[in-house]
Every structure is written in structure tokens, then in C-alpha cells.
N, C-alpha and C positions, 0 to 999 in steps of 0.2 A: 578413736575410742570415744562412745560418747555416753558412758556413765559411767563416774569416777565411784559412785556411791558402789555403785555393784560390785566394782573392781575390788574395790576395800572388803565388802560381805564374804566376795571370793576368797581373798586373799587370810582374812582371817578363819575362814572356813579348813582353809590348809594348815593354817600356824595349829589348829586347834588339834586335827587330826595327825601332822606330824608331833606334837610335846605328847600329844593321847600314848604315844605307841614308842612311844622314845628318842625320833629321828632330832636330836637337837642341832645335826650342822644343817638340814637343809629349811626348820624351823626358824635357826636364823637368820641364813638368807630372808629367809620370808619378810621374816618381822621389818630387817631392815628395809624393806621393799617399804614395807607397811609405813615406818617411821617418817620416810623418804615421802609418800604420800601422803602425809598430813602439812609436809612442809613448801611442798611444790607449788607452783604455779601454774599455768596455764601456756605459756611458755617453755618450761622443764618436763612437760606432761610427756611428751613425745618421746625425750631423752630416756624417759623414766620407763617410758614402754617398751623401749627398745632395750634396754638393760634387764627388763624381767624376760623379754622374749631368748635372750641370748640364752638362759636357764634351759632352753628346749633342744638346745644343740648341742653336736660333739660325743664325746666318748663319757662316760659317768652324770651323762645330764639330768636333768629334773624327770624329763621323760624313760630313764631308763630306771630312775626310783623304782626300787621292787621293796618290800617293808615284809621283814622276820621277826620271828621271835623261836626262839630255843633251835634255831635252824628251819623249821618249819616255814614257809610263805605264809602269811597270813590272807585266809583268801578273801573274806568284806572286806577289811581295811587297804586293800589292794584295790580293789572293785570300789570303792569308795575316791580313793585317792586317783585312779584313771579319771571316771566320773570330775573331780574336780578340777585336773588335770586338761580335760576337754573343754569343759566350762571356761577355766581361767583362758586359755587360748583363743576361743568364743570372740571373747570380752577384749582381750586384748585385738584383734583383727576386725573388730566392730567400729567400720570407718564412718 
């Protein structure tokens, strides 16, 4: 990973758009991602990548986020949240 700055532009890009739209558990996640990354090193960098990557796996992951409202899909902020979804991944596998 070799720009923490971007990571962080990412990552609040997410928090911003999941609190928009009401997803406050996976906005958590985020933030503490986020908090996690102001306090890290250079050494914990790695750890820290690999703990957001885990977000991308299994049954109910970050990747399977689908974002409603009154039942209905919301289909931008859907398209939005993939979009940053790919990016964040990007970024994270950017050796």
C-alpha cells in the first residue's frame, strides 16, 4: 500500500456515504478503520490492511452491502458505494 493519504480520502468517502443513507454499523466499522489509521505506524500499516481487507469476505461482507430505503434498492448510492468499494480495494492491493 503505498498511499496512506488516499487510503484515509477513501475511507472517509465511505463513512460519508454510508451515515448519508443511514448504514451506521458498517459506518462504524469504517470510522474505526479510520481512527485505527491516524494512530498507526508504519509497522502496524500492514496489520491494519489486512483487517480492512477481511471486511471483503464471507457471508454478510462489506462486498455484499446492498443500501435500502422504504424496501426499495437505492440504485446511485448503490453505484456509488461499488464505485468506492473497488477503489478502496485498489488502494488496499496497491503494493
Amino acid at each position: 500500500m503505498k498511499n496512506v493519504t488516499l487510503l484515509i480520502s477513501e475511507i472517509e468517502k465511505i463513512i460519508e456515504l454510508l451515515v448519508s443513507v443511514g448504514e451506521t454499523n458498517w459506518a462504524g466499522s469504517f470510522n474505526n478503520f479510520r481512527q485505527k489509521l491516524d494512530s498507526t505506524n508504519a509497522e502496524n500499516l500492514e496489520t491494519l490492511r489486512s483487517e480492512i481487507l477481511r471486511v471483503y469476505g464471507g457471508m454478510g461482507s462489506f462486498s455484499d452491502l446492498v443500501l435500502y430505503e422504504q424496501g426499495q434498492p437505492m440504485i446511485k448510492e448503490n453505484q456509488k458505494l461499488d464505485e468506492l468499494r473497488t477503489e478502496l480495494f485498489r488502494i488496499l492491493n496497491d503494493r
